[in-house]
Phi, psi and omega in degrees: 000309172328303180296334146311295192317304231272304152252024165271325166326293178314278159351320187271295185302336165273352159297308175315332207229007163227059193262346180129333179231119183299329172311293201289313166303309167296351150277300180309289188322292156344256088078271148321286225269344176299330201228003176297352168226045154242034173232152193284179171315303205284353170278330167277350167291332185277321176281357164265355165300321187287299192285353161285031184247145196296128202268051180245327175263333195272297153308290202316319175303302212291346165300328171074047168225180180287146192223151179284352187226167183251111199266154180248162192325074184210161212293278190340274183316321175309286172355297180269359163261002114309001154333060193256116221267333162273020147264349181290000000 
């Protein structure tokens, strides 16, 4: 099991950091390497979940605008819209 974790771990940090837009990589990317090994399997599930959303809604959340998708209630998305990306 360890070894599944081990690369979904792997899999989440190269999704964080090559999404297409440098902001978002370096927000995601950020974001991801503070908190990938304090999260349980069901919190990387959700944060890989976090990253299939598009990063035009992903900003608007973590910005606190309006978005095109309904993000739902869960420790990851708060994480991350509580994020402060400018201490890092």
């Amino acid at each position: 099991m360890t070894l599944n974790i081990d690369l979904l771990k792997k899999k989440i940090i190269y999704r964080s950091n090559y999404r297409g837009t440098k902001e978002m990589d370096k927000l995601l990317g950020s974001f991801a390497k503070k908190y990938i090994e304090l999260l349980s399997h069901k919190d990387l599930a959700d944060l890989e979940k976090l990253l299939d959303i598009d990063d035009t809604n992903l900003y608007n959340y973590y910005n606190g605008l309006n978005c095109d998708f309904k993000f739902n209630d869960n420790y990851i998305n708060l994480l991350f819209k509580n994020f402060d990306y400018n201490n890092e």
